[in-house]
Each structure stands twice: as structure tokens, then as C-alpha cells.
N, C-alpha and C positions, 0 to 999 in steps of 0.2 A: 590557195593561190600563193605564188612564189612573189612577195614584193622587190626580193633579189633580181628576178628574170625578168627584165623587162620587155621583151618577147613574150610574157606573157602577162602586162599590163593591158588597158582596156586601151584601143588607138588614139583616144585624147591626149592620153597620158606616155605612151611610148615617144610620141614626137616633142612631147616638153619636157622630158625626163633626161638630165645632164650629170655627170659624174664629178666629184669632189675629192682630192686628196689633202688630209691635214696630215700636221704632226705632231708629235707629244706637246700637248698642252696649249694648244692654237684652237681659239676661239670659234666655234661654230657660227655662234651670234648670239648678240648680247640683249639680254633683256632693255624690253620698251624698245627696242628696237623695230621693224613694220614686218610683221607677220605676213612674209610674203609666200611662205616654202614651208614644208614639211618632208622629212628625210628617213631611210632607210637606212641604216650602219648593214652595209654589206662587208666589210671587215673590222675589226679594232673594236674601239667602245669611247660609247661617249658618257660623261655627265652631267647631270641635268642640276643647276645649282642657282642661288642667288646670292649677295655679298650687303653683308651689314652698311651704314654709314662708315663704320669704323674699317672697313678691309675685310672684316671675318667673312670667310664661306661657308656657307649652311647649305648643305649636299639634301637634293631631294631623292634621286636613284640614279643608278647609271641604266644606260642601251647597248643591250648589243648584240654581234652578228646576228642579223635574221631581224631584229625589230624595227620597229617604228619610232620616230624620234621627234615629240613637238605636236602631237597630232590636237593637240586643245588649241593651235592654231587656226587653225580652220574656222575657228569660231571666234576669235581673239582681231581685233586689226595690228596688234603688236605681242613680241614674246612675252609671256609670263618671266620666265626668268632665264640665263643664260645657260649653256653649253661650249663644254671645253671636250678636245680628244685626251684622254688619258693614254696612248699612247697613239702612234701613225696608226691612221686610220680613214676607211677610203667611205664615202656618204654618196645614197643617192639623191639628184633633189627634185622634188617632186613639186612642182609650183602649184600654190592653193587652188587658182582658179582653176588648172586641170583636172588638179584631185576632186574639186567640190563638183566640175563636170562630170568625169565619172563614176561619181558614187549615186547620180542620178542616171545617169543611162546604162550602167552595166547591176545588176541585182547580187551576179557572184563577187563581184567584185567590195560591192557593200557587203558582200554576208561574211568577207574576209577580214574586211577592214572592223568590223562589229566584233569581231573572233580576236582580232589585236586589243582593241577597248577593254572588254572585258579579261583578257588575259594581265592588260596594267594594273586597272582595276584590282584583282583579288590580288597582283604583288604588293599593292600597293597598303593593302588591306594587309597583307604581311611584317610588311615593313613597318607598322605604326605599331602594329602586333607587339613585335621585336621592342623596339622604343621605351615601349610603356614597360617592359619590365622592369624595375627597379636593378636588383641585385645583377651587377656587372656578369658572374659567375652563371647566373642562370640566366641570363643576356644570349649571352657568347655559346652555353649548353642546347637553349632553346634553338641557335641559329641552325649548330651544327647538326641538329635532332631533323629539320626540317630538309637541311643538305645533303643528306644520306639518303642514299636510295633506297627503295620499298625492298623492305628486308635485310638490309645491309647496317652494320657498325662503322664504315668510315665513308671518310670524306676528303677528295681527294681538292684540297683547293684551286681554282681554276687562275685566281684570280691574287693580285699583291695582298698580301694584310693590310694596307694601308686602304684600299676601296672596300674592302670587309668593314673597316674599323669604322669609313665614313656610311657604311650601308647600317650598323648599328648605334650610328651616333656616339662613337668613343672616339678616344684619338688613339693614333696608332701603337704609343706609347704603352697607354693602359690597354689595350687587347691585347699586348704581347704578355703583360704583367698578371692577365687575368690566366692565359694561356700556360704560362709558367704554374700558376697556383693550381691550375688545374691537372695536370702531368702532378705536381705532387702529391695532391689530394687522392690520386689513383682513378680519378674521374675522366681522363683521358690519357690516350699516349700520343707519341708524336712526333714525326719523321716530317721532318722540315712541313713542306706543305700537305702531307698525308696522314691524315687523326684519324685515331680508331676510339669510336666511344666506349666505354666502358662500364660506365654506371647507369 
């Protein structure tokens, strides 16, 4: 099921289903906030983030085109933690009470949305994956290993360095510096956003 086509949502949800256009860096909604909605990014990309006492943002993962955005709402009366658009970016929104009615009356409809769960899930299971390595260099090796298609040496980045850098908990600074060390190591090569592995 297309969560894009709302033509082919379940009819609860097609007549409560309203469109959203943000712009670079505008606030989806903020945590503690009242979990009212759960969202689709049918263009752009959002991130999903919280913010120390102090200012600092601590990046959980970003969404985008085609996914679901927020879905532990549903069971939440308020957001976990915030969401900002990383760049213009157009969201569908999907109001809880609708969604939680159609996932009791339509069965394909839950079998779709269980298919999204689990697809967070095992990135998610990636992403801490990533984290836990220690060594910047085998971080950054590890990512790209996993970004490569089946059978293939490169990887064409889709995405800024700077959401790379927050998807592996560096700053954008030290991925560039690990990136450098690696091109001389001979362990990659490197065409702006298009790395070919090497080793």
C-alpha cells in the first residue's frame, strides 16, 4: 500500500487526510507536544531529534520520501521528541484517531503499516549498529559497506554529509577528516559525493 496515494488509503482516513508544506528547518512539531497526528513525508525529509537543557540536538534518524513519520504516536498522548524539515518539504497528515480507526477496520491496511514498523525497526537496529563502533574510520567504512548495493563498490551519496555525519553520531567536521584519511589510506576514493570502496 501506497501511504503516498491517498486514493488508496482506507475511507476513514482519505477524508481526514490533509497536506502540509514546510520549509528548510521549520518545525514539524515539538516534543511534549499532544500527539495528535502521524505523517507521511511524501517529498523532502524530515528529522526526528530531541534538544539537551543546554541547546544541544541529539539526532535519532531522519524520514523520508515514502515513509512514515511519528508512528509511536499512536500510542503516546504527546511527541516523544521533535521534528524539523531538513530541507522544503511537503507531509501528509494523517490524524491519530483516523489512523487508529483504520488499522482496526481495514486488515491490508494494518499488514502495511506493520511492513513500516518493522522496516524502522531493523534501521534502527542499524543505526545503534553504526554508533557502537568505536573507531571513526571503521564507523564511516562500516556505513559505506552497508550503502553499497548488492555486489557493487560505490556509493553514490543521496544525502548532505552533514545528515551522514548526524546519522553516525560525528559532526560534520570529523566525517569530512575521517573521509580525507581514508582517500589517503587507499581505502577509498572520492568524487565529491561518489565513493568507491576499495579495501
Amino acid at each position: 500500500m501506497n501511504f503516498l496515494d491517498i486514493d488508496q488509503l482506507p475511507p476513514v482516513l482519505q477524508t481526514a487526510a490533509s497536506y502540509k508544506t514546510l520549509v528548510n528547518e521549520q518545525i514539524l512539531f515539538h516534543r511534549s507536544a499532544e500527539a495528535d497526528a502521524i505523517y507521511a513525508v511524501k517529498s523532502g525529509r524530515v528529522r526526528l531529534l530531541h534538544y539537551t537543557q543546554s541547546g544541544q540536538s541529539i539526532s535519532h534518524y531522519a524520514v523520508y520520501s515514502g515513509e512514515l513519520c511519528a508512528e509511536v504516536a499512536l500510542f503516546l498522548d504527546t511527541y516523544s521528541c521533535s521534528a524539523i524539515a531538513e530541507e522544503p518539504t511537503e507531509v501528509i497528515t494523517l490524524p491519530k484517531s483516523a489512523f487508529l480507526a483504520a488499522l482496526e477496520q481495514d486488515s491490508a491496511f494494518a499488514s502495511a503499516f506493520i511492513s513500516q514498523l518493522s522496516y524502522r525497526l531493523h534501521m534502527t537496529k542499524v543505526t545503534l549498529e553504526l554508533r557502537g563502533i568505536r573507531s571513526a574510520q571503521e564507523r564511516v567504512l562500516h556505513y559505506l559497506r552497508l550503502a553499497a548495493p548488492a555486489d557493487k563498490n560505490m556509493v553514490v551519496l543521496e544525502q548532505p554529509l552533514k545528515n551522514v555525519a548526524y546519522d553516525l553520531a560525528m559532526s560534520p567536521e570529523a566525517l569530512s577528516r575521517t573521509l580525507t584519511r581514508l582517500v589517503k589510506e587507499g581505502a577509498i576514493a572520492r568524487d565529491k559525493r561518489k565513493i568507491t570502496l576499495l579495501a
